[in-house]
N, CA, C and O of each residue as an XYZ file, in Angstrom:
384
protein
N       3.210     16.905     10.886
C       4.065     18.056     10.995
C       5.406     17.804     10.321
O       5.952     18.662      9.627
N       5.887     16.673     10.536
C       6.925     16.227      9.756
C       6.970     16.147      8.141
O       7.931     16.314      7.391
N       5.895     15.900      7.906
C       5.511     15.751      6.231
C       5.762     17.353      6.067
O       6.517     17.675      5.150
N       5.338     18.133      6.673
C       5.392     19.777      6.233
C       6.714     20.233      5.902
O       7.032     20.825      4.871
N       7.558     19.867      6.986
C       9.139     19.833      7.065
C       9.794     19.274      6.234
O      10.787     19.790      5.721
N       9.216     17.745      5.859
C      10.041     17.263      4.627
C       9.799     17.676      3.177
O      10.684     17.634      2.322
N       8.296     18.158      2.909
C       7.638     18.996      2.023
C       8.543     20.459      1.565
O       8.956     20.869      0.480
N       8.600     20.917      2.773
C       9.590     22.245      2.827
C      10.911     21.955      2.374
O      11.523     22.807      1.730
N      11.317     21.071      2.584
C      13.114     21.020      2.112
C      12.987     20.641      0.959
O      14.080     20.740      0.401
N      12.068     20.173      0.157
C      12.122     20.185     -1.307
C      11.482     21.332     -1.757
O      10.962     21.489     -2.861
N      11.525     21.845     -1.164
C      10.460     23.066     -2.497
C       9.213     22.807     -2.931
O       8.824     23.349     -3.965
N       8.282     21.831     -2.125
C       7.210     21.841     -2.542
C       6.012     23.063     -2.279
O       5.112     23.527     -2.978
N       6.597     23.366     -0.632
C       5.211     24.215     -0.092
C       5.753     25.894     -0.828
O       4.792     26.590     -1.156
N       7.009     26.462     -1.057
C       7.086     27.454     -1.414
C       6.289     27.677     -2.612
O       5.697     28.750     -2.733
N       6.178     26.394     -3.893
C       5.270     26.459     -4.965
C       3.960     26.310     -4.834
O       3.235     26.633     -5.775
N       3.384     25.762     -3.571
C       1.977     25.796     -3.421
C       1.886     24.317     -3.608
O       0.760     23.879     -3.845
N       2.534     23.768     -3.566
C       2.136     21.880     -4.304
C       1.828     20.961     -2.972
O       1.453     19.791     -3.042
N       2.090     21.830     -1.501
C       1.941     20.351     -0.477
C       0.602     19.813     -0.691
O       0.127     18.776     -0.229
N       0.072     20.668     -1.455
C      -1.650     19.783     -0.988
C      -1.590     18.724     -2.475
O      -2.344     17.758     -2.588
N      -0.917     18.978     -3.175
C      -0.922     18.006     -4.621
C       0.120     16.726     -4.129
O      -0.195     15.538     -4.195
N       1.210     17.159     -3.708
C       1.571     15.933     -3.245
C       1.110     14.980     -1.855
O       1.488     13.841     -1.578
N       0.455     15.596     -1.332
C      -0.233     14.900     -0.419
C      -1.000     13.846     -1.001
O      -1.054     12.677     -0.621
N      -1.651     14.439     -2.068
C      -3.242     13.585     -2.943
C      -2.105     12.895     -3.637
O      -2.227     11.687     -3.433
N      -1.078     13.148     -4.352
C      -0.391     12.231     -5.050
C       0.411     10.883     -4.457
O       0.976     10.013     -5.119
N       0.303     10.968     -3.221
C       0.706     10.282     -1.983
C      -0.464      8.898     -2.209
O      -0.222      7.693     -2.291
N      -1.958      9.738     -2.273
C      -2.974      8.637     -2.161
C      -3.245      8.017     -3.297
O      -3.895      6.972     -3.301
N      -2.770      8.596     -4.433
C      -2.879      8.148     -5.886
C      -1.618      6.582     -5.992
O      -1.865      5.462     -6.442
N      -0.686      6.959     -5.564
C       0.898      5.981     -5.253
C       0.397      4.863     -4.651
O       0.543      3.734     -5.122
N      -0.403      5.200     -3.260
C      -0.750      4.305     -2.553
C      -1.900      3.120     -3.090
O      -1.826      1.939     -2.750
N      -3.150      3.770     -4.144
C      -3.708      2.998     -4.391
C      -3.385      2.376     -5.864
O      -4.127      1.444     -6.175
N      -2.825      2.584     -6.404
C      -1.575      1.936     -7.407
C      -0.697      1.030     -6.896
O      -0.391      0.124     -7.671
N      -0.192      1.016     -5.788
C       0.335     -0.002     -5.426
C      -0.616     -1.369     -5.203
O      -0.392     -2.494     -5.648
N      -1.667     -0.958     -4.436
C      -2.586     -1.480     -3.982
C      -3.176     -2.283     -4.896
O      -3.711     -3.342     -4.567
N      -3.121     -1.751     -6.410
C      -3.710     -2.536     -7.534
C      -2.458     -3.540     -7.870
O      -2.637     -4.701     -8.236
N      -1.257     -2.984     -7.710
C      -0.244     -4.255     -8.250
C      -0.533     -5.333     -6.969
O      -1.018     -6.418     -7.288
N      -0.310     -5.129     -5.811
C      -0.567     -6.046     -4.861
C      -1.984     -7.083     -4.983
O      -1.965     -8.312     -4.916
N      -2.962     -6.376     -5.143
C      -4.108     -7.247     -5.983
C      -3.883     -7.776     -6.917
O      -4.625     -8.758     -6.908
N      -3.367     -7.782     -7.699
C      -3.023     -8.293     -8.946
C      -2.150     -9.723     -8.510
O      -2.334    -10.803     -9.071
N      -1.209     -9.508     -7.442
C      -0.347    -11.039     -7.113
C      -1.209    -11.577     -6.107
O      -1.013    -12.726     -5.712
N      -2.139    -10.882     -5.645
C      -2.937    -11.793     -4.605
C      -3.656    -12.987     -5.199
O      -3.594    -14.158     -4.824
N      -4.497    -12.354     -6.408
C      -5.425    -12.948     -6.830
C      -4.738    -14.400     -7.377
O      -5.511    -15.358     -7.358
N      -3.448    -14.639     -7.831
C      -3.179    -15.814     -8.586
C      -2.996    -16.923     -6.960
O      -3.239    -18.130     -6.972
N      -2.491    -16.079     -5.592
C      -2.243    -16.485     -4.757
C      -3.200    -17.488     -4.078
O      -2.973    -18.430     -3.319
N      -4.135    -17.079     -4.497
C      -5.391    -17.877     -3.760
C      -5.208    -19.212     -4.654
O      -5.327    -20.244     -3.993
N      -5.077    -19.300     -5.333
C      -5.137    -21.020     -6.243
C      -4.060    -21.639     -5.349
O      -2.922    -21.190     -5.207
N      -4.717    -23.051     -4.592
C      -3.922    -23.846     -3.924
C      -2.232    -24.550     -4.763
O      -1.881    -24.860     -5.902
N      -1.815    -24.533     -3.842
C      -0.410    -25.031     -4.049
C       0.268    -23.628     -4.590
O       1.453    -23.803     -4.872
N      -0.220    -22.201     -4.816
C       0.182    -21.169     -4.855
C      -0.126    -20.170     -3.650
O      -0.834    -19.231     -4.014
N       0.118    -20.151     -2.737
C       0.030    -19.958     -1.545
C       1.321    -19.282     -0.848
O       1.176    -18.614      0.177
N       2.426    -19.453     -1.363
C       3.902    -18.842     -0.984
C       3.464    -17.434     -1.964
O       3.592    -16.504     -1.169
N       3.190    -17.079     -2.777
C       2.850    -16.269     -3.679
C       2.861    -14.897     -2.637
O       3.292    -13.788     -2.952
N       2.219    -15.310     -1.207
C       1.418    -14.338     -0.750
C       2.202    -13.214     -0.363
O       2.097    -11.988     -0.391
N       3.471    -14.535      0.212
C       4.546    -13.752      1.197
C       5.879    -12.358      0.203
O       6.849    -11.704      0.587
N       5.239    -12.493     -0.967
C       5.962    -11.648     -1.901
C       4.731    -10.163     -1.659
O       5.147     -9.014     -1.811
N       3.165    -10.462     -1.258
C       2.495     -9.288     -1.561
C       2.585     -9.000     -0.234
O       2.584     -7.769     -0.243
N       2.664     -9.352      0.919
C       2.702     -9.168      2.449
C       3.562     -7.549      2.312
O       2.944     -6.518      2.578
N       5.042     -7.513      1.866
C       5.905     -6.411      1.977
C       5.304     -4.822      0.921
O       5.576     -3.626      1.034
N       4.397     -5.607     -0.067
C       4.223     -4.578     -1.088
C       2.976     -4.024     -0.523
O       2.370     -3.178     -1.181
N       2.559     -4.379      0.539
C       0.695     -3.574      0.645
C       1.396     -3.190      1.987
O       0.905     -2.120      2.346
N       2.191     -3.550      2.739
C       2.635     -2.592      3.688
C       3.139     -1.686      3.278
O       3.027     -0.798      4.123
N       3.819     -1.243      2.181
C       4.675     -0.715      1.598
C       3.592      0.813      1.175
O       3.652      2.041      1.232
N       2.719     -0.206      0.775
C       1.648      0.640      0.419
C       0.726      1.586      1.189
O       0.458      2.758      0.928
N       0.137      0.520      2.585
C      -0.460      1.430      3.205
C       0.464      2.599      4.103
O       0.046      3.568      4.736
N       2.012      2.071      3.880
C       2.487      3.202      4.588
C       2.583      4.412      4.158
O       2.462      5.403      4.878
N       2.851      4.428      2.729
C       2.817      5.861      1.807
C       1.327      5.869      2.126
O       1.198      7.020      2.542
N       0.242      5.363      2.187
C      -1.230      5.875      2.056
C      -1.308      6.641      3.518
O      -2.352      7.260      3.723
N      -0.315      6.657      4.540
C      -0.810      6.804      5.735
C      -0.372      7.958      5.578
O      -1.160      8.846      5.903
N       0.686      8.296      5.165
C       1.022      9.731      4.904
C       0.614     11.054      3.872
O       1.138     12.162      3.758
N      -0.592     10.410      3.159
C      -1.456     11.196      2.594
C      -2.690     11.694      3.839
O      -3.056     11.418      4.982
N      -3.091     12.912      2.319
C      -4.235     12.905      2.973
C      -5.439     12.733      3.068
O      -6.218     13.543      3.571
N      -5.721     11.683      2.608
C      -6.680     10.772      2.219
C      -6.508      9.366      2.629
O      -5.403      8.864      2.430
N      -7.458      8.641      3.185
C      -6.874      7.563      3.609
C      -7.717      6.527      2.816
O      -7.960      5.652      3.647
N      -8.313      6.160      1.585
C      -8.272      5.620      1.214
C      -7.786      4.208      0.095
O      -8.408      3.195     -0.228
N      -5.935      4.884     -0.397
C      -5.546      3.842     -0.279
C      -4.723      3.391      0.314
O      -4.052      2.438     -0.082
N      -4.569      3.997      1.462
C      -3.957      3.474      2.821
C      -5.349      2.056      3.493
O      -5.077      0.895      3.799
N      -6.595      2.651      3.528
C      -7.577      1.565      3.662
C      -7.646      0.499      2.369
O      -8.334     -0.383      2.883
N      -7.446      0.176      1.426
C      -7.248     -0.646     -0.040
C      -6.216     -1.508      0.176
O      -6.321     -2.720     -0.009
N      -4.812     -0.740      0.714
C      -4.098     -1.586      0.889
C      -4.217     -2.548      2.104
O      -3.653     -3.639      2.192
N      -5.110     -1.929      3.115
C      -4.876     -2.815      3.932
C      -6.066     -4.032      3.686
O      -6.059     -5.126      4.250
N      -6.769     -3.702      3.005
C      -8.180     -5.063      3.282
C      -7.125     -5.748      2.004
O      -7.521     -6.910      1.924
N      -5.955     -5.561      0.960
C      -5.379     -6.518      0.910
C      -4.470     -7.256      1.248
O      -4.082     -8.251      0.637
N      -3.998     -6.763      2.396
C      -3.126     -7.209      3.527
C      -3.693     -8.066      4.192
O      -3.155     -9.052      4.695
N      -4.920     -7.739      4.257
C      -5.529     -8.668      5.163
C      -6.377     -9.923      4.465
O      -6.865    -10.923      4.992
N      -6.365     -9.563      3.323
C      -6.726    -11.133      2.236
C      -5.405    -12.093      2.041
O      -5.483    -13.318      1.956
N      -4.171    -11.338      1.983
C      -3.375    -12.044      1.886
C      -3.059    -12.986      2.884
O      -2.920    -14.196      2.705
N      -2.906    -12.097      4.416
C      -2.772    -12.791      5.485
C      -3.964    -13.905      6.281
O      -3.613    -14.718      7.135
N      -5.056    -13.784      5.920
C      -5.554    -14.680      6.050
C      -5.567    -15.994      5.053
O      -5.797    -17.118      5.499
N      -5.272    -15.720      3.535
C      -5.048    -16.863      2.761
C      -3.656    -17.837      3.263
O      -3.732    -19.065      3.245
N      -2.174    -16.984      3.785
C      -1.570    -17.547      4.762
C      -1.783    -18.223      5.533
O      -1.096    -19.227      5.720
N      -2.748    -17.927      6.206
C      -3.262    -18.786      7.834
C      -4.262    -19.821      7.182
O      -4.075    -20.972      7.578
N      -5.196    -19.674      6.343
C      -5.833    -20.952      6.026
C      -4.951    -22.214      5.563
O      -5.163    -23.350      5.988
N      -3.646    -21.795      4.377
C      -2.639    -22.423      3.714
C      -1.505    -23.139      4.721
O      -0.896    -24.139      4.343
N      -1.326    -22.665      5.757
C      -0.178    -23.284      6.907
C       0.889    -22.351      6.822
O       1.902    -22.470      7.512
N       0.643    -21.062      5.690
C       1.954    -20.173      5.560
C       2.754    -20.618      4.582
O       3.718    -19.935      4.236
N       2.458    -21.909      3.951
C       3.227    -22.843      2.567
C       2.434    -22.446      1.139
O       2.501    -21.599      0.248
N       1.505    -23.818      1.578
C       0.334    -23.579      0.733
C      -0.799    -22.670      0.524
O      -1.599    -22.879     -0.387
């Protein structure tokens, strides 16, 4: 309901666009989701393991704009890489 309200004070819903920015919401979200994959993947090579704690803020970042679409799929993207990251953390000691 709030998204409608904040939608409204820009001028989106008078043009007809809340439903485009909604989907453009899930488009943001899974774009992020690809840059965050992108630093995960070097993260996994041992002794690169601090790597992670730079993608930890960017896939939250991510699934939070995804949560506010309406679509929740890359709100779900970001999180299974939230959750690769954070478990490569916990295997590593949170260092490595």
């Amino acid at each position: 309901m709030w998204a409608k309200r904040a939608a409204r004070s820009i001028g989106l819903v008078e043009r007809g666009c809340y439903s485009y920015a909604t989907h453009m919401l899930n488009i943001i979200s899974i774009l992020i989701g690809l840059v965050a994959l992108v630093l995960v993947i070097p993260a996994t090579i041992p002794f690169l393991g601090w790597g992670n704690w730079f993608v930890l803020p960017i896939a939250v970042l991510g699934a939070g704009i995804g949560a506010l679409s309406r679509s929740n799929h890359g709100r779900n993207f970001c999180l299974i890489v939230l959750a690769i990251a954070i478990v490569r953390l916990m295997l590593g000691g949170g260092i490595l």
